[in-house]
PDB file of N, H, CA, C and O in Angstrom:
ATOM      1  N   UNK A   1       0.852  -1.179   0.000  1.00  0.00           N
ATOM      2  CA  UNK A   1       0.000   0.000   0.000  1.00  0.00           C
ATOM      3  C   UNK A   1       0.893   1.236   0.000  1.00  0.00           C
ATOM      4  O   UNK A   1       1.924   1.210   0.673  1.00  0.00           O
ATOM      5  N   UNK A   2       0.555   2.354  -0.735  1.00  0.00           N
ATOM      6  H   UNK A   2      -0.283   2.374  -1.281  1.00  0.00           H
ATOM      7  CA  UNK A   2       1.155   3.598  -0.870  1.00  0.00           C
ATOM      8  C   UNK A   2       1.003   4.134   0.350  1.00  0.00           C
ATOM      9  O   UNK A   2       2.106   4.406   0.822  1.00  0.00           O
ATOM     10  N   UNK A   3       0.178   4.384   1.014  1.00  0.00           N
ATOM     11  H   UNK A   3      -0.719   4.162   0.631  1.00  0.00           H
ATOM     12  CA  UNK A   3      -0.120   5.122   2.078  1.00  0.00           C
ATOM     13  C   UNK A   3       0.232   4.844   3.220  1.00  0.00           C
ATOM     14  O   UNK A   3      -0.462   4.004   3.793  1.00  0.00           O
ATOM     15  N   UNK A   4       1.460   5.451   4.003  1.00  0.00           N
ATOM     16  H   UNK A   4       2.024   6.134   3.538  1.00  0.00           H
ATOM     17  CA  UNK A   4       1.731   5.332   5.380  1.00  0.00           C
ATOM     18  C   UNK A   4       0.695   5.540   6.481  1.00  0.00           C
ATOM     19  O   UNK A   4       0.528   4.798   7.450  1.00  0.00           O
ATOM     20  N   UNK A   5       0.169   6.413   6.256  1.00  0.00           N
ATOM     21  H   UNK A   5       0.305   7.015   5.469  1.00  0.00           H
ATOM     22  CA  UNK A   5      -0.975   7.415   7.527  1.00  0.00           C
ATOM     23  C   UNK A   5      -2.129   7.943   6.657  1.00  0.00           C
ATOM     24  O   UNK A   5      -2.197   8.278   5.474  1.00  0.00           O
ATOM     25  N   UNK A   6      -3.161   7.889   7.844  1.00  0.00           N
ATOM     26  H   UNK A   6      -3.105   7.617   8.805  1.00  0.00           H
ATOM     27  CA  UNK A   6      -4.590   8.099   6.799  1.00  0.00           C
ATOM     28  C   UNK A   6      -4.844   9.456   6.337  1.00  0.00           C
ATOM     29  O   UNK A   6      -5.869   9.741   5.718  1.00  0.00           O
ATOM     30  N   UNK A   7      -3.567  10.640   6.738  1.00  0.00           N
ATOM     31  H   UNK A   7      -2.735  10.408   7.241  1.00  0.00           H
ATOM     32  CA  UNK A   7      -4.211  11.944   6.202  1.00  0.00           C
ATOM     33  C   UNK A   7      -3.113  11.560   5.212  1.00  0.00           C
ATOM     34  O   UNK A   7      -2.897  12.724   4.876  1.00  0.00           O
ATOM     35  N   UNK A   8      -2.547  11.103   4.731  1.00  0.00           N
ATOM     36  H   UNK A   8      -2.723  10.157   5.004  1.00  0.00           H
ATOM     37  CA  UNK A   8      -1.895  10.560   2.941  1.00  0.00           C
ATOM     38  C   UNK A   8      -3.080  10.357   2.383  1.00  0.00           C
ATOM     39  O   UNK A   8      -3.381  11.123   1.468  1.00  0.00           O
ATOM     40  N   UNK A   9      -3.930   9.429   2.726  1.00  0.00           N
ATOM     41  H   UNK A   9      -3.685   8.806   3.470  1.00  0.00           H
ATOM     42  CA  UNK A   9      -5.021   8.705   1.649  1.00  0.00           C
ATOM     43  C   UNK A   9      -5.678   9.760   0.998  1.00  0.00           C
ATOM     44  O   UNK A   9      -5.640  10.705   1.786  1.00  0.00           O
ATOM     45  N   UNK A  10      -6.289  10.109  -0.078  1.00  0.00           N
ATOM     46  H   UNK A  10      -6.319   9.341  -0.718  1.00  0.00           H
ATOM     47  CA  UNK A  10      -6.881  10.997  -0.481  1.00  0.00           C
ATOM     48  C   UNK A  10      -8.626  11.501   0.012  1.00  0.00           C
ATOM     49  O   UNK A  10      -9.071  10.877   0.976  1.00  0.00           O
ATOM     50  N   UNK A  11      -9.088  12.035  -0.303  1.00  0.00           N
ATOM     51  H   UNK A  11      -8.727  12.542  -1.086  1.00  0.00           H
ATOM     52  CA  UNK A  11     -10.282  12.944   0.447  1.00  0.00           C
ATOM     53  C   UNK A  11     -11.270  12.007   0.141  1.00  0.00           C
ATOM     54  O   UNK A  11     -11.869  11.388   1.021  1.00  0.00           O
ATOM     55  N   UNK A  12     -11.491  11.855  -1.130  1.00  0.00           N
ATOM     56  H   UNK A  12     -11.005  12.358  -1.845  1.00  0.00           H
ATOM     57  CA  UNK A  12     -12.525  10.549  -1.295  1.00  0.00           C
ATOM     58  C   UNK A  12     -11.659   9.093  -1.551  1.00  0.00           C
ATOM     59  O   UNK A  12     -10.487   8.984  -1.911  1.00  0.00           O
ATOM     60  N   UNK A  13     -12.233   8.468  -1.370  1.00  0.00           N
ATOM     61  H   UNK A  13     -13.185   8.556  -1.078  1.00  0.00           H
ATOM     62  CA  UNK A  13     -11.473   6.656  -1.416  1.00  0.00           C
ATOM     63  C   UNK A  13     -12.741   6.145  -2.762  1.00  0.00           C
ATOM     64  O   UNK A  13     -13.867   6.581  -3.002  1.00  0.00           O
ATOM     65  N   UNK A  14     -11.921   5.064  -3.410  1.00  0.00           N
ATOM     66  H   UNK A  14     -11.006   4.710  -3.215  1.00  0.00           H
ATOM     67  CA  UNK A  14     -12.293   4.267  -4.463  1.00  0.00           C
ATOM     68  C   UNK A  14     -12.712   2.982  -3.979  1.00  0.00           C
ATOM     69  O   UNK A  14     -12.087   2.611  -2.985  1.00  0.00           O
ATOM     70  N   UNK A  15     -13.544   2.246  -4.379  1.00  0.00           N
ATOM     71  H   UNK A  15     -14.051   2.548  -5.186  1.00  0.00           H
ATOM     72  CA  UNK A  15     -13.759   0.573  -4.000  1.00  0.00           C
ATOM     73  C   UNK A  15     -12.274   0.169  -4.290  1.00  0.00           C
ATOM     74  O   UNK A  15     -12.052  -0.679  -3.426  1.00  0.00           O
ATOM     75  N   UNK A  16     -11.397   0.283  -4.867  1.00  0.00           N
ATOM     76  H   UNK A  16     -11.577   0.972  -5.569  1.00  0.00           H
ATOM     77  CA  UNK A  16      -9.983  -0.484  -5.167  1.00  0.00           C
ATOM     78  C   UNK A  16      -9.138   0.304  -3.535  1.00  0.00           C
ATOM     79  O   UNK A  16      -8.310  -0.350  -2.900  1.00  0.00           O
ATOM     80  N   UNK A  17      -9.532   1.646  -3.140  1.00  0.00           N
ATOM     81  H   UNK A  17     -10.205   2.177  -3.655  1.00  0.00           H
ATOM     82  CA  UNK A  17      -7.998   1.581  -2.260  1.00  0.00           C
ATOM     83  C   UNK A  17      -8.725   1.210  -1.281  1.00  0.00           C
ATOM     84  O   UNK A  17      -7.979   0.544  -0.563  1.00  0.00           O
ATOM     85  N   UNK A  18     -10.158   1.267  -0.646  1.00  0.00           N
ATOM     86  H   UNK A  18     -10.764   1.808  -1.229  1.00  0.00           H
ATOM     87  CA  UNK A  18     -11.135   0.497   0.036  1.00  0.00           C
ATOM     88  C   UNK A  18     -10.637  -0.511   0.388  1.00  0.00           C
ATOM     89  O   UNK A  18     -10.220  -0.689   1.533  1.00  0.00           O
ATOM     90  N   UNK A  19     -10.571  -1.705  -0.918  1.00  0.00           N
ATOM     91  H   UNK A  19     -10.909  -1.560  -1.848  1.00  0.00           H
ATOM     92  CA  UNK A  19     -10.259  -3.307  -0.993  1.00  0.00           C
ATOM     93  C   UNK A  19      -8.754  -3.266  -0.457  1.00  0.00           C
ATOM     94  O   UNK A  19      -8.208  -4.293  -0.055  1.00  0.00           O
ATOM     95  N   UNK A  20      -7.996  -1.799  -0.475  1.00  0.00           N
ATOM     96  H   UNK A  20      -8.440  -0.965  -0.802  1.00  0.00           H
ATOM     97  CA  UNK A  20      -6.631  -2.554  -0.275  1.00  0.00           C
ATOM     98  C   UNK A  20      -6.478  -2.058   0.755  1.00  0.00           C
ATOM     99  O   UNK A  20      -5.424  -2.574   1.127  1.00  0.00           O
ATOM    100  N   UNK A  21      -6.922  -1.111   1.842  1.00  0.00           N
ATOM    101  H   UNK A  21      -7.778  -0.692   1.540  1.00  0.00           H
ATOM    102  CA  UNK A  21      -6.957  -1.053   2.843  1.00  0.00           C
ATOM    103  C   UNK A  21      -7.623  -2.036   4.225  1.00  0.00           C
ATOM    104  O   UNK A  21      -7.298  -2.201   5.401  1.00  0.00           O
ATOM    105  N   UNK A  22      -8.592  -2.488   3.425  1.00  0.00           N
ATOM    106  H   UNK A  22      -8.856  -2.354   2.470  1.00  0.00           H
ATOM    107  CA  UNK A  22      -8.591  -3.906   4.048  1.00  0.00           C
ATOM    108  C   UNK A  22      -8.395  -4.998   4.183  1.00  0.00           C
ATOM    109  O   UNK A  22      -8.818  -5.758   5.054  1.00  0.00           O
ATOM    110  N   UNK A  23      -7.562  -5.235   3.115  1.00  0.00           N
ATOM    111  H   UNK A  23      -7.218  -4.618   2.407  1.00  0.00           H
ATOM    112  CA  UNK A  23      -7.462  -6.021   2.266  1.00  0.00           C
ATOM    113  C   UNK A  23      -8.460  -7.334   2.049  1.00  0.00           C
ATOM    114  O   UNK A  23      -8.185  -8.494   2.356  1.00  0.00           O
ATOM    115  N   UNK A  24      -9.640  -6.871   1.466  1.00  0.00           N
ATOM    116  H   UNK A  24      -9.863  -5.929   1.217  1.00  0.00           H
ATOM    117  CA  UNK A  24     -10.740  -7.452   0.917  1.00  0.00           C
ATOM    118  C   UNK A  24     -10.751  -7.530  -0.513  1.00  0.00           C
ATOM    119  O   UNK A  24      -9.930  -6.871  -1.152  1.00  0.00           O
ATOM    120  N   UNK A  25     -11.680  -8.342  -1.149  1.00  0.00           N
ATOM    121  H   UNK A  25     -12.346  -8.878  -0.630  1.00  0.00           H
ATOM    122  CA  UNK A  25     -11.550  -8.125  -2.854  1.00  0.00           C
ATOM    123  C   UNK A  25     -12.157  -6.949  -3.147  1.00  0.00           C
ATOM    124  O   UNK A  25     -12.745  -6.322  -2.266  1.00  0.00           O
ATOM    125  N   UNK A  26     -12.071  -6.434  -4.654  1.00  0.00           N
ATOM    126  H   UNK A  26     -11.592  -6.943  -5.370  1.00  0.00           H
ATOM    127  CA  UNK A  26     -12.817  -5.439  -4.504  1.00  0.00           C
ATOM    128  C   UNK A  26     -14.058  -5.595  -4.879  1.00  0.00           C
ATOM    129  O   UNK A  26     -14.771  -4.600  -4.755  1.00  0.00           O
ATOM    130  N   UNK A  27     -14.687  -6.860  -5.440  1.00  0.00           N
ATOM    131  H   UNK A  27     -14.107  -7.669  -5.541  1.00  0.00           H
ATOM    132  CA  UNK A  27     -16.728  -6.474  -5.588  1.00  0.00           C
ATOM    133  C   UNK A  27     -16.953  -6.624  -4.225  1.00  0.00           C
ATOM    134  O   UNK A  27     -18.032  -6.131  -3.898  1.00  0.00           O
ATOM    135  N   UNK A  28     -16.096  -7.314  -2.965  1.00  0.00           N
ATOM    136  H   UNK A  28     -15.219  -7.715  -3.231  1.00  0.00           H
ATOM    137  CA  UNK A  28     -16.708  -7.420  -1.748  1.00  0.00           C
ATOM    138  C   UNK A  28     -16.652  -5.645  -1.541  1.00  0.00           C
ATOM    139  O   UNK A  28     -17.768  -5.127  -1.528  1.00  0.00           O
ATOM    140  N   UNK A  29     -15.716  -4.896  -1.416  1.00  0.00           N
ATOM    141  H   UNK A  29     -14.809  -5.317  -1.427  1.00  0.00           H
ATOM    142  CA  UNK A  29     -15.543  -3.441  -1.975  1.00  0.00           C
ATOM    143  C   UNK A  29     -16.649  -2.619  -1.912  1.00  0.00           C
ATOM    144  O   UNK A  29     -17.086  -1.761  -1.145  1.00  0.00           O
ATOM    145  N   UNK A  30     -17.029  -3.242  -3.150  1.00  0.00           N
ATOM    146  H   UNK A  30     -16.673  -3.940  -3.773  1.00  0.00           H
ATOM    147  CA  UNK A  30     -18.472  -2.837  -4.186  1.00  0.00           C
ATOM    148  C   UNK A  30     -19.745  -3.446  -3.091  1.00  0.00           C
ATOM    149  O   UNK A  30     -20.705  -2.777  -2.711  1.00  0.00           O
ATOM    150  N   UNK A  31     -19.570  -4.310  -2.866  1.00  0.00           N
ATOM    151  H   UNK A  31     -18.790  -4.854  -3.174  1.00  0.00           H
ATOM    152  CA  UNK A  31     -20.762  -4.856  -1.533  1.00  0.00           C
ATOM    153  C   UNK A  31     -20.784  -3.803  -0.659  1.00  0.00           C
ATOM    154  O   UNK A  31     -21.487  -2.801  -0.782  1.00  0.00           O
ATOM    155  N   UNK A  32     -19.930  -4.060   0.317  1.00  0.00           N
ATOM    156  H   UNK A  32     -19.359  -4.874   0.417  1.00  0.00           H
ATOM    157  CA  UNK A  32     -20.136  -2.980   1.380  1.00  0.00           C
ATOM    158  C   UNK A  32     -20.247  -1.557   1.202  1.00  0.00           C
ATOM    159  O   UNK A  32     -20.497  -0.868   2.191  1.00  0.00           O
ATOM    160  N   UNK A  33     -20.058  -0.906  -0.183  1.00  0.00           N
ATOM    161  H   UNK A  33     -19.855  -1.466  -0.986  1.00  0.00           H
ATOM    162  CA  UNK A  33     -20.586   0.440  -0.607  1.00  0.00           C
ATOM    163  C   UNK A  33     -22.281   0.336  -0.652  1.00  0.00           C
ATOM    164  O   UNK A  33     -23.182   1.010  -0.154  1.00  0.00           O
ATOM    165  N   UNK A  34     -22.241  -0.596  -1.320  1.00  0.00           N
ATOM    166  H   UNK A  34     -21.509  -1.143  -1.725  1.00  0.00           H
ATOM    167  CA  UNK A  34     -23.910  -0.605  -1.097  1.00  0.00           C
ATOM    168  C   UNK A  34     -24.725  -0.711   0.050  1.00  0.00           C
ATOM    169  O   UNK A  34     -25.829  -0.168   0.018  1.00  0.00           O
ATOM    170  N   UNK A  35     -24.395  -1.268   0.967  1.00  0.00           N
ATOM    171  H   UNK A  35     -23.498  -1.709   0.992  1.00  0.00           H
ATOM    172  CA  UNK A  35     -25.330  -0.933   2.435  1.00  0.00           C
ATOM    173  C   UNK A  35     -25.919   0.274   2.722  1.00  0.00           C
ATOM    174  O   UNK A  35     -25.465   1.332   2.285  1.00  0.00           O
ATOM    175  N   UNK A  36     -26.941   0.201   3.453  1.00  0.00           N
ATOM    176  H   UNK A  36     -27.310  -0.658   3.807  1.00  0.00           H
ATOM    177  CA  UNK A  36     -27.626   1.532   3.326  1.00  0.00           C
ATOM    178  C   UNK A  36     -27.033   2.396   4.692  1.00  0.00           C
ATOM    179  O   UNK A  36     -27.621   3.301   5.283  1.00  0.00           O
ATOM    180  N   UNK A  37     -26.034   1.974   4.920  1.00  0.00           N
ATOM    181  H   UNK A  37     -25.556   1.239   4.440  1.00  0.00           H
ATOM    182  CA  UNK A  37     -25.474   2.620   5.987  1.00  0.00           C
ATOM    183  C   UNK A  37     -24.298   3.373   6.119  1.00  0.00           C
ATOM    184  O   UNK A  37     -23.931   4.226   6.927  1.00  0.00           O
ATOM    185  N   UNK A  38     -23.657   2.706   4.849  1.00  0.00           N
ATOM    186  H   UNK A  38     -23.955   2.014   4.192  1.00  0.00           H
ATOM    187  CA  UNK A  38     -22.352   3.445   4.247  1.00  0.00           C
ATOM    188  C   UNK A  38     -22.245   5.167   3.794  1.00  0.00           C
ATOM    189  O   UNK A  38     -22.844   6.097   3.255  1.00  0.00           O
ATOM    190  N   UNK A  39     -21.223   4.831   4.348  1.00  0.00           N
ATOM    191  H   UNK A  39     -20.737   4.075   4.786  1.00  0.00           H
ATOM    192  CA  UNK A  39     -21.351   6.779   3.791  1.00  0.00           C
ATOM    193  C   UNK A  39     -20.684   6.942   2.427  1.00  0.00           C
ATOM    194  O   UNK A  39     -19.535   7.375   2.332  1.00  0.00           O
ATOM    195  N   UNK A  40     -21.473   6.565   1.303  1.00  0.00           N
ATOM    196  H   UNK A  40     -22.406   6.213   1.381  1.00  0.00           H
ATOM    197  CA  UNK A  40     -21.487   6.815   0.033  1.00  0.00           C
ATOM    198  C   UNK A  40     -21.677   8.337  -0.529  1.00  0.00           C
ATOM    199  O   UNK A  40     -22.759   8.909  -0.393  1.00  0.00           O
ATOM    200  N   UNK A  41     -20.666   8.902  -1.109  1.00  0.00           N
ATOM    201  H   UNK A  41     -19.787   8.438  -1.220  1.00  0.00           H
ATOM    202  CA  UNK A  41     -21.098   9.743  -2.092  1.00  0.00           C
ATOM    203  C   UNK A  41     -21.068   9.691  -3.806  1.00  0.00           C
ATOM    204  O   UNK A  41     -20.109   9.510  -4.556  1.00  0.00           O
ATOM    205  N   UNK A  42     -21.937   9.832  -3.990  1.00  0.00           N
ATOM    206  H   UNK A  42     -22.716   9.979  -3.381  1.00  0.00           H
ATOM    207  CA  UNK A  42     -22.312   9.295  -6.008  1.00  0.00           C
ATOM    208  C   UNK A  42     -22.114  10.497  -6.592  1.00  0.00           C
ATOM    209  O   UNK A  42     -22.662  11.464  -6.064  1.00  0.00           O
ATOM    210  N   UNK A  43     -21.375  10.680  -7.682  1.00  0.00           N
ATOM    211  H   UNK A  43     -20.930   9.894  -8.111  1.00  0.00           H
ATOM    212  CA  UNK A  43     -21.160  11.724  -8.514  1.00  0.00           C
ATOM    213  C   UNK A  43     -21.537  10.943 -10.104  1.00  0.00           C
ATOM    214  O   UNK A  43     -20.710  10.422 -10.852  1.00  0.00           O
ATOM    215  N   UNK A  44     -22.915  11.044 -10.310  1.00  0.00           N
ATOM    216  H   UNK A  44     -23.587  11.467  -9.702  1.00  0.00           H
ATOM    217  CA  UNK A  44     -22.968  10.240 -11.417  1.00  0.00           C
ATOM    218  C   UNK A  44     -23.024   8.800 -11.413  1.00  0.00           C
ATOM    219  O   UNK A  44     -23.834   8.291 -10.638  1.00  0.00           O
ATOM    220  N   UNK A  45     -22.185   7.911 -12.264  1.00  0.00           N
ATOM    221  H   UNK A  45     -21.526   8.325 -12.893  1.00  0.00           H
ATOM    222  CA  UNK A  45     -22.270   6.365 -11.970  1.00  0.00           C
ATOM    223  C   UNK A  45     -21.018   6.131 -11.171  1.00  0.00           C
ATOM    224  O   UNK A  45     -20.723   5.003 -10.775  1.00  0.00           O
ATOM    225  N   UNK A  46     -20.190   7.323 -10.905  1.00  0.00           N
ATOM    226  H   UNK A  46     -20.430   8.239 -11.227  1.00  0.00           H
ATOM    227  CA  UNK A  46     -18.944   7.106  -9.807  1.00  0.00           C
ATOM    228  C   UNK A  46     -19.415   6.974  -8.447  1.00  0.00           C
ATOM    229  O   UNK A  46     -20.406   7.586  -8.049  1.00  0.00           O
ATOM    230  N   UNK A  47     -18.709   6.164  -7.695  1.00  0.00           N
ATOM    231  H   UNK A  47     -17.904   5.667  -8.019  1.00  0.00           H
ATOM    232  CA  UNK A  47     -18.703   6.137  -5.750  1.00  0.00           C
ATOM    233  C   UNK A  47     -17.938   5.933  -5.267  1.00  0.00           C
ATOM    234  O   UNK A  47     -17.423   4.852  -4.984  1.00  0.00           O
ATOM    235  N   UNK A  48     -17.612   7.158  -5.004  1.00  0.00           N
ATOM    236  H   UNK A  48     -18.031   8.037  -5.235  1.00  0.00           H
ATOM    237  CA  UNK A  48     -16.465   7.294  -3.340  1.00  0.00           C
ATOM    238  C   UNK A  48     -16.964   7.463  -2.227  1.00  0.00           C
ATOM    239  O   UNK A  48     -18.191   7.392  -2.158  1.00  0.00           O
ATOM    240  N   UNK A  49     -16.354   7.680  -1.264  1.00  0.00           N
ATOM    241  H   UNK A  49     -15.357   7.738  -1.320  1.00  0.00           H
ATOM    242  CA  UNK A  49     -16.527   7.789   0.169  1.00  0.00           C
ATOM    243  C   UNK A  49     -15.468   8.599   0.216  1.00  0.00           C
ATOM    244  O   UNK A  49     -14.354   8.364  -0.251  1.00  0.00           O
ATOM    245  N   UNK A  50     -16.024  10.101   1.110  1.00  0.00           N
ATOM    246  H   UNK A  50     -16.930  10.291   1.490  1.00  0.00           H
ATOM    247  CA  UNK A  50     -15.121  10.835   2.001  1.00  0.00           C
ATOM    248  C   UNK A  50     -14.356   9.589   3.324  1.00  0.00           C
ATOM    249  O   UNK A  50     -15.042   8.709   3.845  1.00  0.00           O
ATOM    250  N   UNK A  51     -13.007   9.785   3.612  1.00  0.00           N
ATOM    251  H   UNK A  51     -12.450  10.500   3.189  1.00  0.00           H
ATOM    252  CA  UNK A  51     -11.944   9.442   3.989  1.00  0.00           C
ATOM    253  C   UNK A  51     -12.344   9.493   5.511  1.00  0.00           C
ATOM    254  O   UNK A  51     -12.037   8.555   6.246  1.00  0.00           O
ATOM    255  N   UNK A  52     -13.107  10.713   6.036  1.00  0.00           N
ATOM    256  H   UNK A  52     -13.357  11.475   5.438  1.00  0.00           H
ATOM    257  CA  UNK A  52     -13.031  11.115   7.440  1.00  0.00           C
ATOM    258  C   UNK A  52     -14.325   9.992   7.806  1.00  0.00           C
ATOM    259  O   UNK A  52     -14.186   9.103   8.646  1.00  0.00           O
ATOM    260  N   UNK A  53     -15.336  10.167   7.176  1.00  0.00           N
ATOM    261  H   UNK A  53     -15.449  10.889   6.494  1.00  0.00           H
ATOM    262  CA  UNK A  53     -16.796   9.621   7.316  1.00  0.00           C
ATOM    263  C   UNK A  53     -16.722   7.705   7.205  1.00  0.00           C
ATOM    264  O   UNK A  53     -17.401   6.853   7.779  1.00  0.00           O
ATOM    265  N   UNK A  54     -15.614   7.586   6.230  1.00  0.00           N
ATOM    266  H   UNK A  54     -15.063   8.278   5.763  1.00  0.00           H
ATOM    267  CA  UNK A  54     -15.088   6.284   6.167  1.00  0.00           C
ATOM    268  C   UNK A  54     -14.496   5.542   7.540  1.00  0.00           C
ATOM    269  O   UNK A  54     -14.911   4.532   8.107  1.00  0.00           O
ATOM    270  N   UNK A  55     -13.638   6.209   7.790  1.00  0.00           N
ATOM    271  H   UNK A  55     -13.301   7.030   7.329  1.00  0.00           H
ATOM    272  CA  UNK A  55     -13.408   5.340   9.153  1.00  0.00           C
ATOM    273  C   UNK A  55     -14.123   5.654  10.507  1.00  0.00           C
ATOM    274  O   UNK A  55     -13.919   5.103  11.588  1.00  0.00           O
ATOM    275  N   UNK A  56     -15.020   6.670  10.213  1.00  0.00           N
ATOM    276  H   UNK A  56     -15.186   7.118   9.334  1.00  0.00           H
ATOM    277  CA  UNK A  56     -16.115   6.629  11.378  1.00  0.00           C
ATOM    278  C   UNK A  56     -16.936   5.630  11.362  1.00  0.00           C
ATOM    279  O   UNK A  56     -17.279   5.117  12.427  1.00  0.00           O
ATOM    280  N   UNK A  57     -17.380   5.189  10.212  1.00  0.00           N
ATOM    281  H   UNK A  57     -17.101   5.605   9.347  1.00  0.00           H
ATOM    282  CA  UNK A  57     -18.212   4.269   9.854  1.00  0.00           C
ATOM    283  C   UNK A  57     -17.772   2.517  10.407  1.00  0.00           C
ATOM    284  O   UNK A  57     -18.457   1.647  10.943  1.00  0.00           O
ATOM    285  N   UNK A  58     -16.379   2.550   9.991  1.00  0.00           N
ATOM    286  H   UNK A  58     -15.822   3.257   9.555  1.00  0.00           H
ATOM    287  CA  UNK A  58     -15.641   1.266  10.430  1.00  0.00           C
ATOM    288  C   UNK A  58     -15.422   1.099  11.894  1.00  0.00           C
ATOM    289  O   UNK A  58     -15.382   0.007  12.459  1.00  0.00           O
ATOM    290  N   UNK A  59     -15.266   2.408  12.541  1.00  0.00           N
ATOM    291  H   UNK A  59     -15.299   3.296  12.082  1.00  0.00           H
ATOM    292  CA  UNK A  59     -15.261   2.009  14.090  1.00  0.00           C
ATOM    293  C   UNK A  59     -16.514   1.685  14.375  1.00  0.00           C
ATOM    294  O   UNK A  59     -16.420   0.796  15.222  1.00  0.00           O
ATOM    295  N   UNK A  60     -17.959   1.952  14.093  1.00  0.00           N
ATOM    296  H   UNK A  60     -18.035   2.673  13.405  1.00  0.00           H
ATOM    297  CA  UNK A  60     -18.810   1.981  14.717  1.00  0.00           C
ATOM    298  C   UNK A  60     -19.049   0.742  14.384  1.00  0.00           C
ATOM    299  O   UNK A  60     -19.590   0.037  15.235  1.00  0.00           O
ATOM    300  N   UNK A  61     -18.718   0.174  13.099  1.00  0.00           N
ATOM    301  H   UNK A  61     -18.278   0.748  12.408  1.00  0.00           H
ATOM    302  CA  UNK A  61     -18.885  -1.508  12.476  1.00  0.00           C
ATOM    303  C   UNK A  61     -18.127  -2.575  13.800  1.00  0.00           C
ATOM    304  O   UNK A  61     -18.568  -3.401  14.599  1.00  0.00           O
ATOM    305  N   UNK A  62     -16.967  -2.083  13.521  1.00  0.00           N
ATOM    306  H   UNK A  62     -16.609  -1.412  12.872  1.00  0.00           H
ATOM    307  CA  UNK A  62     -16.246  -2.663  15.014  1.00  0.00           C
ATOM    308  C   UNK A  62     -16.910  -2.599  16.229  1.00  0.00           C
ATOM    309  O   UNK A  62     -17.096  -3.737  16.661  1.00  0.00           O
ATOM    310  N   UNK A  63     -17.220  -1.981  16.746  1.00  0.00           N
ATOM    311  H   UNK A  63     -17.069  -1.057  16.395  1.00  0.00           H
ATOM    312  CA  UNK A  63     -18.162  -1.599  17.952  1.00  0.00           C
ATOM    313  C   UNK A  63     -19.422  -2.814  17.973  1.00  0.00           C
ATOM    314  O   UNK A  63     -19.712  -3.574  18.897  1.00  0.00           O
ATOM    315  N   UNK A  64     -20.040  -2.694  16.614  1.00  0.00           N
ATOM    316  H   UNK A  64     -19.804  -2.077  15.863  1.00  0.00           H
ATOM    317  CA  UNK A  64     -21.361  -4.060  16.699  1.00  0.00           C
ATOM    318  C   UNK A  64     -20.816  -5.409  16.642  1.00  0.00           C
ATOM    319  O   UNK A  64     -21.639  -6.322  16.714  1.00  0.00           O
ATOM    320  N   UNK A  65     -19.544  -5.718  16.522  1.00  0.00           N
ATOM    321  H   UNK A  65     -18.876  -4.976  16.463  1.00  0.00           H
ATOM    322  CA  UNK A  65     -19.134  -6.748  16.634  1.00  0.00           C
ATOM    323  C   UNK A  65     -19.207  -7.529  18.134  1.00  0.00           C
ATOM    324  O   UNK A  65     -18.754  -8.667  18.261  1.00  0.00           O
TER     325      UNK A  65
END
């Protein structure tokens, strides 16, 4: 992975640096964008996720575990 520290990663994230930050595949990627809980933003047929809203989301995932 390119990225040492998460203010490197860029502002929005892709299903690919997604998959490689977790290292998950990426349609699983593409899965978990789709939940209705994800903090998705759509620009068209594109979807990213803001970076900050992203790992808020993952702690709170952690948390229901």
């Amino acid at each position: 992975m390119k990225y040492k520290k998460m203010e490197d990663l860029p502002m929005y994230l892709t299903a690919t640096e997604i998959s490689d930050l977790l290292q998950i595949s990426k349609p699983t990627a593409y899965e978990m964008m789709k939940k209705d809980d994800f903090p998705l933003a759509k620009f068209g047929k594109i979807m990213r996720v803001n970076r900050d809203q992203f790992f808020k989301w993952l702690s709170n995932q952690e948390r229901q575990i």
